[in-house]
C-alpha positions, 0 to 999 in steps of 0.5 A, spaced: 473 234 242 476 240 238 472 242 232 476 239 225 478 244 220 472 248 219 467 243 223 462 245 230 461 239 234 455 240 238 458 234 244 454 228 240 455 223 234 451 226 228 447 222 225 442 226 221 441 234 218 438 240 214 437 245 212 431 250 215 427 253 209 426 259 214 423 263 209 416 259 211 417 259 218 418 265 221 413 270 217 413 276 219 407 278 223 400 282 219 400 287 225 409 289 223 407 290 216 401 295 218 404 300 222 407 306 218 410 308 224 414 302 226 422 302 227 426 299 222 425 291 220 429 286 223 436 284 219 434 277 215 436 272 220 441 267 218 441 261 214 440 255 220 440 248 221 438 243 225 442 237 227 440 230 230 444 224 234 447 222 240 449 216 243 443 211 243 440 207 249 443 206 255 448 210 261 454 212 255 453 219 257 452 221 250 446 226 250 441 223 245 439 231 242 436 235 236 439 242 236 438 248 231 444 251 229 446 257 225 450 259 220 455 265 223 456 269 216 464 270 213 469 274 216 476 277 213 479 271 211 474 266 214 469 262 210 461 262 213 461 257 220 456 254 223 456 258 230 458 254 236 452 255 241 445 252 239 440 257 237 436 252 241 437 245 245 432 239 245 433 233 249 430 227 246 432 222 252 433 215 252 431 215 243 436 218 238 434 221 232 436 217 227 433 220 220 429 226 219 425 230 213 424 237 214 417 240 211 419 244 205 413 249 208 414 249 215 410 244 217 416 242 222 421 236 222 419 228 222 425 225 225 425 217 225 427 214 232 428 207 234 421 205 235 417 209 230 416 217 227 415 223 231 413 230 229 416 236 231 412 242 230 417 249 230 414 255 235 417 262 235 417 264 242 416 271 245 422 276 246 427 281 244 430 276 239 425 275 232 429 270 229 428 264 235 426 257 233 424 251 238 421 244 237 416 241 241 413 234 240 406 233 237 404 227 241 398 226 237 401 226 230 403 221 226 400 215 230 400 210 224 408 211 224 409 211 232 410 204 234 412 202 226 420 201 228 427 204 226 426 207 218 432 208 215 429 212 210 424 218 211 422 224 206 418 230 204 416 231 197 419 237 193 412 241 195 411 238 201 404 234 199 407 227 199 412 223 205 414 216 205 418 212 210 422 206 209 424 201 214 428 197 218 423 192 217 423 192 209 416 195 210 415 202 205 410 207 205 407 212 202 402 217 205 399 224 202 401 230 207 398 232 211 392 227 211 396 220 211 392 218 206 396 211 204 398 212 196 403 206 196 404 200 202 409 194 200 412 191 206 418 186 204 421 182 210 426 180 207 430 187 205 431 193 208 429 199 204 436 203 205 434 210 201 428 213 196 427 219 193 422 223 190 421 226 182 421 234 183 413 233 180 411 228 184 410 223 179 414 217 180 418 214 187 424 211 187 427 205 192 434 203 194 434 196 198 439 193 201 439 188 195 436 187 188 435 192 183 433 199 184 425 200 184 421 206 181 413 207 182 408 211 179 405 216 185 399 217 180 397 209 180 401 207 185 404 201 181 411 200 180 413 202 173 421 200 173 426 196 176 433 198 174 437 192 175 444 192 177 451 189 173 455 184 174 458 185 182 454 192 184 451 193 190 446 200 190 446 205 194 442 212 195 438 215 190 436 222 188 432 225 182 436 231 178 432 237 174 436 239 168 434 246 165 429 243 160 426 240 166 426 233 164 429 229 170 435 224 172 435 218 176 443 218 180 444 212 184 450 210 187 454 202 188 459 199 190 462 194 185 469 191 187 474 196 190 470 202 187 464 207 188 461 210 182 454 214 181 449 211 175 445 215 172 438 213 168 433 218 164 426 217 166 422 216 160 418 210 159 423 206 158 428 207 164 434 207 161 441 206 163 445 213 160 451 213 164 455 211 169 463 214 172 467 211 177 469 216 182 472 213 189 475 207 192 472 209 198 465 206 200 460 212 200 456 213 205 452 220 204 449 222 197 446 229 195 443 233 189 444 241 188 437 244 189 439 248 182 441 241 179 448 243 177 452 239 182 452 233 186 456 230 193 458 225 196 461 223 202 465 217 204 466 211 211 474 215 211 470 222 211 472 224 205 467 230 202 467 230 194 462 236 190 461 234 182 459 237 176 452 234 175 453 233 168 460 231 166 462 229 174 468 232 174 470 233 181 469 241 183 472 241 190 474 235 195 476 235 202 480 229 204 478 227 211 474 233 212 471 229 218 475 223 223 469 218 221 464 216 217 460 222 213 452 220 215 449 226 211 450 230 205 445 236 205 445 243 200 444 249 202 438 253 198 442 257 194 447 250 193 452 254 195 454 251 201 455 244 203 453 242 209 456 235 211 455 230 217 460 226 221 460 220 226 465 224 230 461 229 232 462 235 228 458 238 223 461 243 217 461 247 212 463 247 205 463 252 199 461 249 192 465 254 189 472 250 185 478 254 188 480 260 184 486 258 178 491 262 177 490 265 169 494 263 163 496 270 162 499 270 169 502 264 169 505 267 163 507 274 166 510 269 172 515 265 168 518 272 164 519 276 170 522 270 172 526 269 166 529 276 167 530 276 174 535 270 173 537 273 167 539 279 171 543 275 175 547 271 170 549 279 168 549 283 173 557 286 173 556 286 166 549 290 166 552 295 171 558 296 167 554 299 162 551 305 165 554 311 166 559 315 170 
């Protein structure tokens, strides 16, 4: 299938994406920096991005893979793309990645299979190119998670001290990285957990489940501090923490109510207040994101509708219906917030700038309507107008 409007397809349903904080995995070697002698440094690597999904068990022949992508730079007239051939390829056989949290620090990739968490550790190999990435499987690491089933939910905190896994099963789980010492344990068989998110300080946790209210825990004595009850007819969604400049914090979470989709939004002060709520779409949403720079939010929806808002007052910056043929099922900002990168059932897997499309000034508009007063005016009197120059 051709690429969509600005899409790369990699030949797979896309399950699961993000973006690689190369800065912590390929650090530059002491022996490079010591040598006064040596050539010029190689230029910075592009920014990259790796990808999971596939066609599940079975003979589909859908290959179920992990691939590292880059981000091939603007061109005269072309926004930034991601770059048709992989920097690299891994098959995962008969188990498709169905989420993933990559380590803020390096550490490698978690990524939720059907039976249970694999990680993935990054290696450099040797040769001319520098900025070459490969994954390989960690076969004795994460054993508490290996056999625990499909998790829905899998995430790093900020810092990447903190993972937490939410199940299929309702059994969610918080450990410290990279000891997997357990923080929080609280199995639920009777919902599934269907997001969570970690504060920026690593205090609080909150949980989406596939009913009831929105539950928020405190890391530091690992006791539940909130639940954030619903209104009449919704049904929650994702959930993210956002920082504000004064470093204070809010809790977004989105629901369905009726026909429409709206974001919520909660201080998180003792009393976890309810300060907002915007309906923003009549499509149900499917994918959710937080700007690292706390400024922006997206969404995405089951038509494949992408949306970036404004963070404070959620007016919609930039929108792009049917930026994907299916679902969109991730919604990831590049470092910089600058970029969104969005991912679809339909196999493709985009880029979107977050800067409003440039409008056209007052001034301009206005010097548009005068010459176009003249031309008009010109033309109703033009044989008088030539009549009155000279001979």
């Amino acid at each position: 299938m051709a690429p969509r409007g600005g899409g790369q397809t990699y030949g797979f349903p896309i399950y699961c994406a993000s973006w690689l904080p190369l800065a912590h995995i390929l650090k530059p070697s002491a022996h490079d920096a010591a040598e006064p002698d040596a050539p010029s440094p190689a230029p910075p690597p592009r920014p990259m991005v790796t990808l999971g999904g596939g066609g599940g068990e079975g003979n589909s022949g859908v290959p179920n893979a992990l691939v590292v992508a880059a981000v091939d730079p603007a061109t005269a007239g072309a926004p930034p793309a991601l770059s048709p051939e992989p920097v690299f390829r891994l098959q995962t056989g008969q188990q498709v990645p169905y989420r993933m949290s990559v380590h803020p620090r390096g550490d490698g990739v978690v990524c939720a299979f059907p039976n249970g968490c694999r990680l993935l550790r990054w290696e450099l190999p040797e040769g001319d190119d520098p900025h070459r990435l490969e994954l390989r499987s960690d076969e004795e690491a994460l054993v508490t998670l290996s056999d625990v089933g499909l998790q829905l939910a899998v995430s790093f905190s900020e810092a990447g001290s903190l993972l937490a896994t939410g199940g299929e099963d309702g059994h969610l789980r918080v450990f410290r990285w990279p000891t997997m010492e357990t923080i929080v344990e609280e199995p639920d068989t009777k919902t599934s957990v269907k997001d969570l998110s970690f504060s920026s300080d690593e205090r609080f946790l909150a949980v989406n489940r596939s009913s009831g209210p929105s539950k928020v825990w405190d890391l530091g004595s690992a006791e539940a501090v909130a639940n954030l009850p619903r209104e009449a007819g919704e049904i929650f969604g994702f959930c993210r923490f956002l920082n504000k400049p004064d470093n204070s914090q809010i809790l977004f979470v989105t629901a369905m109510q009726g026909d429409y989709g709206k974001i919520i939004s909660w201080n998180t002060t003792t009393t976890w207040t309810r300060i907002g709520s915007k309906k923003i779409t009549r499509e149900a949403i499917s994918a959710f994101a937080v700007s690292p720079d706390g400024t922006l939010l997206a969404f995405g929806t089951i038509e494949g509708s992408i949306s970036v808002l404004g963070s404070r007052d959620m007016r919609v910056l930039v929108k792009v219906k049917k930026a994907h043929l299916g679902i969109v099922t991730t919604l990831a900002f590049s470092q910089d917030s600058r970029t969104l990168l969005s991912t679809s059932f339909d196999s493709t897997a985009r880029l979107t700038s977050t800067a409003p499309p440039k409008s056209v000034s007052l001034w301009s508009m206005i010097l548009a309507i005068i010459l176009a007063i003249l031309v008009y005016y010109y033309m109703q009197h033009k044989e008088d107008l030539l009549a009155m120059l000279p001979k």
